[in-house]
N, C-alpha and C positions, 0 to 999 in steps of 0.2 A: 504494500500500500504506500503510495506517494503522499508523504508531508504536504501539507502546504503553508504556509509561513505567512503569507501578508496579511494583515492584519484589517486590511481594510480591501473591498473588490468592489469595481464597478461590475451591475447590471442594467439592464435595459429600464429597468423600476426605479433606479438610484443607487447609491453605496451603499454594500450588506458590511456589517460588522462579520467578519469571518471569525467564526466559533464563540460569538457573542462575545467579542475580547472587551473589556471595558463597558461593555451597557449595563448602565443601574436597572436592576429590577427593582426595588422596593428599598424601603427606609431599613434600617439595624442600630440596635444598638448592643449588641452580644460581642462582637469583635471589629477590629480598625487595623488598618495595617498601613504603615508608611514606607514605598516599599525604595525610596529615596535613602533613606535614612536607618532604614532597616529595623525598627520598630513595628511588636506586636504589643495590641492593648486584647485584655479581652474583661469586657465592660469596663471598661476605664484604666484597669491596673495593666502596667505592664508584667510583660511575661517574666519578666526577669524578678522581678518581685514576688510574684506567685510560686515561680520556681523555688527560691529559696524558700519563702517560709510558710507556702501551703503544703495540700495532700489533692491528690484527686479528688474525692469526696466533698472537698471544701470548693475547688474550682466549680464542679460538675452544681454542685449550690448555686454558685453565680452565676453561671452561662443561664439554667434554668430562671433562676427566681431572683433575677436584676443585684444583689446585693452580697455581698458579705455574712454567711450567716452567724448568729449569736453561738457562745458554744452550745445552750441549748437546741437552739436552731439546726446546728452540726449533729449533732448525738441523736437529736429524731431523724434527720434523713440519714444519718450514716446507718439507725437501725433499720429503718424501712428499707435501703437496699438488700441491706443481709438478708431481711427476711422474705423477699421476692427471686435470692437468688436461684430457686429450684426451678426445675424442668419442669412441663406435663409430660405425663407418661411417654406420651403419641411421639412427644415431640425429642425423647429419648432414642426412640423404635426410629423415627427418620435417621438420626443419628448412625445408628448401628448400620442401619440400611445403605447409607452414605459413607459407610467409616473408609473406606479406597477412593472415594470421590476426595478431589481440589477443596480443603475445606471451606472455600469462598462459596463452592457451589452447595456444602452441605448447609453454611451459615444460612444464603437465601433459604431452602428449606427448609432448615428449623425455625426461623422467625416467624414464616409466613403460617406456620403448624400453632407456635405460639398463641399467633393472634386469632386461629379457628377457634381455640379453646379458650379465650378469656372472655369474661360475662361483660365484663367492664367495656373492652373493644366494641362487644357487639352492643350493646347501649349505647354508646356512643354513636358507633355507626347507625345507627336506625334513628337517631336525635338529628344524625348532620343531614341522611334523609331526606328530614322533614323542614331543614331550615334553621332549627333549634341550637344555637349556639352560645347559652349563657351561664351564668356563674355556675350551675351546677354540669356540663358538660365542660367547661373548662376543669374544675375538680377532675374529671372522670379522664380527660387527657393528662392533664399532669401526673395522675397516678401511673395510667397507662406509661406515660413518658419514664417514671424512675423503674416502672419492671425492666423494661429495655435496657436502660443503662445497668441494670445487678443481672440481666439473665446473657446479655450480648458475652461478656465473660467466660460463663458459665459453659455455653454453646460452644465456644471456642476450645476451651478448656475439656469436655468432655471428647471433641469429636478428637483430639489431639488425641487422648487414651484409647478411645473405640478404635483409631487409625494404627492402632500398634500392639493389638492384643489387650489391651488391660482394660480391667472393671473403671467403671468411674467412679470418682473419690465423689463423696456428697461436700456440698460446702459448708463451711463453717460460720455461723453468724457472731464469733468473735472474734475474728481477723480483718485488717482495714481491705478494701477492696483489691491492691494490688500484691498484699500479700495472700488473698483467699486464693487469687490468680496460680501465681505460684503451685502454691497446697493443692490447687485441681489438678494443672498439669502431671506435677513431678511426683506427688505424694508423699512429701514432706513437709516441715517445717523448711521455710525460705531462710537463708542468711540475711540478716538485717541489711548489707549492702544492696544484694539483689532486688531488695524490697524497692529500696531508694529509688534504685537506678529503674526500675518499670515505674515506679510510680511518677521519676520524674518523665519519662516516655510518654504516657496517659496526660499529663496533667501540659507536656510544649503541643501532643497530637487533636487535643479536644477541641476545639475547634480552628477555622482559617478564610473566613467570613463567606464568599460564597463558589467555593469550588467543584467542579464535576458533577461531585455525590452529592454535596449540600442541595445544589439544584436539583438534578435528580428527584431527591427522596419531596423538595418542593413542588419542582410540576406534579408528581402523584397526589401527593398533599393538596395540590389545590383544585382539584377533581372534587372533592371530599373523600375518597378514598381513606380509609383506615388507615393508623401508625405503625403500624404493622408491615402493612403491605408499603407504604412508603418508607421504611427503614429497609425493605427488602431490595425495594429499587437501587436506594442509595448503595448498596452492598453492594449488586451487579456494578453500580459506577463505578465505586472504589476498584472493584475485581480487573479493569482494564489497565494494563502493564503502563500506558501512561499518566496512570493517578496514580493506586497504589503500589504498587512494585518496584519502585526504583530503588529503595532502600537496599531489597533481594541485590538488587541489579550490582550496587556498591561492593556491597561483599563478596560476591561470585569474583568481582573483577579483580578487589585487591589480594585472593584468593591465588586468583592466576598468575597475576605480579609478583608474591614471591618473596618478592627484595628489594628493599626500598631502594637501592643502590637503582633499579630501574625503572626508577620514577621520574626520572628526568625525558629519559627516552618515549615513552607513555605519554608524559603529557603534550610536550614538542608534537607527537605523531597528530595529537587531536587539532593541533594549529593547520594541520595541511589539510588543503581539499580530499572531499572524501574523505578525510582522516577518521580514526572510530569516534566516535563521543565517549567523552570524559560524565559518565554516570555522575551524578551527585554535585555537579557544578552549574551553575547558571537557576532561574526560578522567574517564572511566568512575570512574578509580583518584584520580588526584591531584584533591586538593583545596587544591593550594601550586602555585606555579608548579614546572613541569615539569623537573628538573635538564637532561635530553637538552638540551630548548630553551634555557637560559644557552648552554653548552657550542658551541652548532652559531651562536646571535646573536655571540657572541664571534666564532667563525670568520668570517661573514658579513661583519662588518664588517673583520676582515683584509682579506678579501678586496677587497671594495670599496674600501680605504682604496689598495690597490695597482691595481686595475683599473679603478676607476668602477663605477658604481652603474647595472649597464646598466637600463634601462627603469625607472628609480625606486624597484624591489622593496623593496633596504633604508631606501629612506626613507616608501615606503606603511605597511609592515610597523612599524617605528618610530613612528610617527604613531598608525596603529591601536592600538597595545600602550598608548600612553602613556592613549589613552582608554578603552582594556578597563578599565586598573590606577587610573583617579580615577573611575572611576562607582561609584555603591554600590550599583546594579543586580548588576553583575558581583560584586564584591566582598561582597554579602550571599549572593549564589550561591554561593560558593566556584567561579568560573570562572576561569582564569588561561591563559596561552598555554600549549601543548602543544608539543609535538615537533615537530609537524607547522606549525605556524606558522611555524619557522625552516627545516623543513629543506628543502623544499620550494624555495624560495631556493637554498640550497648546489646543487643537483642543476642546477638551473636556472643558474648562473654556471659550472657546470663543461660545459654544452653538451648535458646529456642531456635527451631530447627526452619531451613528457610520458608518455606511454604505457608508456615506462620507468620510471618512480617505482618502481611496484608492485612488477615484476618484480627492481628493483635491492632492496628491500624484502625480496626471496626470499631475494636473493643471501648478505644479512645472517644474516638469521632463520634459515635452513638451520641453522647450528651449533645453534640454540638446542632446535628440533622434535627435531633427531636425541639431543640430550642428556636432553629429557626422556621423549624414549621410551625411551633405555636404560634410563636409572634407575628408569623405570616398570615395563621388564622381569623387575628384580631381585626385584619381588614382585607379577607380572601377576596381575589379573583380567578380564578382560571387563566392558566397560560394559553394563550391562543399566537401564536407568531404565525409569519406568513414568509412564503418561498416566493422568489421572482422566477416565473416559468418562461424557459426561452423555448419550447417546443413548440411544432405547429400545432394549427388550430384547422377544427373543418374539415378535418382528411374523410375521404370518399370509403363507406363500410364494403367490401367486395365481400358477396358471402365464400364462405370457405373452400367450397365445389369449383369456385371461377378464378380462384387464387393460385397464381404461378408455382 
């Protein structure tokens, strides 16, 4: 399949925005990003702030419910995730059904099972129906909204065991969310770093105002279609190698590298026509380096500093950046590491195997889709866009018998 890159195309109708680069669909106040200057906010705070001294559960608070929560504020939602994070049966049995399936594709069908079986969903959906969208259907989505964010885990986390022989671990409603994570996977107790280090992964991926999936899970959304089935949508978005997968993409590559010693060679090669792409450099949005990626190199190098540096990752990665950042190739591009340069790495040090990326990518993102569907709801319209059609018009019907 042929890229296409411009950003703007004449048609016979006018200029199309190609791949809707830049057109505002709706008002937000959940995330901002200044991609000059390389700055995320998400509701006001920047990331960098959060990072330090939140939790997922604390972020996943504000994306949803505009503010800051109180610590008692914290303590009830952080218990209502826990205790939403079980499966329905059925939705177990898809699992199992799916356990050699791409888990992206087994996620779409356990969501979509999910939302067959909740009372709550289907209330709603029979409310939106009829038109009916007020204080007490907003309750019944917001609920809806935190099972998603405590079952999307969950999902992940089982179909990882069904996909390798083993029972699934039940969750724990006294572990913070990205340690319950953990505890599903591997069936253990987590090492306090590893905690950190997913929980800081959840807390830079939760949202990135309105990309791919975001859209996605909203065109479904503003159908009135169920949250369910729009968190499904959003999934298949992320599931395309140019949203979520590049992270995979980062490690396969530095993988193959080897030695940092040729990293020099590597990235030179990406400067020439046709040369490969340099994974994890460059971003739709940022034209500064990436804040996510400081954030998660920092981690990185904890990490390593306490475990070794398995397979050379942090010193490939290191090597390459130093040459991304003195060429003036890159540097008159406004190309800088992304997110995905670093993170990639972290997921990789904590054991999670690649095909996971994506899916752990969901696990994040989850709070962010369901938040801007809500707020989308508050003054829904239907997407309706429109194509300029250069075909002819009028052609002559030949029935089938008199056709050459």
């Amino acid at each position: 399949m042929q890229r296409a890159s411009k950003r703007k195309m004449s048609s016979p109708c006018g200029e199309i925005a190609h791949g809707l680069e830049d057109v505002l669909i709706k008002t937000t106040s959940i995330s901002d990003i200044d991609g000059e200057r390389g700055i995320l906010w998400y509701r006001g705070y920047r990331i960098e702030d959060l990072a330090r001294n939140s939790t997922y559960e604390e972020v996943a608070y504000l994306l949803l419910y505009g503010k800051l929560p109180t610590r008692g504020e914290l303590d009830e939602f952080t218990s209502r995730l826990a205790k939403n994070r079980d499966l329905n049966p059925a939705t177990v049995e898809v699992l199992k059904n799916l356990a050699y399936a791409h888990p992206m594709f087994a996620a779409e069908a356990a969501i979509a099972t999910e939302g067959a079986f909740d009372d709550d969903n289907r209330k709603l959906s029979e409310s939106l129906r009829t038109g009916k969208y007020g204080d007490e259907e907003k309750a019944l989505a917001y609920r809806i909204a935190e099972k998603l964010v405590a079952k999307m885990a969950t999902i992940v986390a089982y179909h990882y065991r069904l996909s390798r022989g083993l029972e699934p671990v039940r969750p724990r409603e006294d572990l913070p969310h990205a340690a319950n994570f953990l505890y599903l996977m591997f069936g253990k107790m987590p090492e306090r770093l590893a905690v950190r280090g997913l929980d800081l992964y959840l807390i830079l991926h939760a949202d990135h105002e309105v990309p791919a999936s975001t859209l996605a899970a909203q065109v479904v959304a503003s159908t009135l279609s169920d949250l369910y089935s729009s968190i499904a949508a959003a999934v298949a978005a992320l599931k395309g190698p140019l949203h979520g997968g590049a992270n995979e993409a980062v490690v396969r590559t530095y993988l193959e590298i080897g030695d940092p010693s040729r990293a020099k060679s590597i990235v030179e090669a990406a400067t020439k026509p046709g040369g490969p792409k340099l994974m994890g450099v460059g971003h739709r949005v940022y034209k500064a380096y990436d804040p996510r990626a400081r954030i998660l190199k920092d981690f990185a190098r904890d990490y390593m500093t306490k475990y070794g540096d398995r397979d050379n990752l942090f010193a490939i990665a290191v090597a390459i950046e130093q040459e991304v950042l003195s060429l003036p190739y890159f540097r008159q591009r406004r190309l800088y590491p992304n997110v995905d340069f670093w993170s990639g790495i972290v997921l990789y040090y904590l054991g999670i195997p690649y095909e996971y990326y994506t899916p752990l990518f969901a696990v994040s993102r989850v709070v962010g889709w369901v938040a801007h569907i809500l707020e989308y709801w508050d003054n829904n319209r239907i997407f309706r866009p429109r194509a300029c059609y250069v075909g002819p018009h009028d052609l002559k019907y030949v029935p089938i018998n008199e056709r050459a």
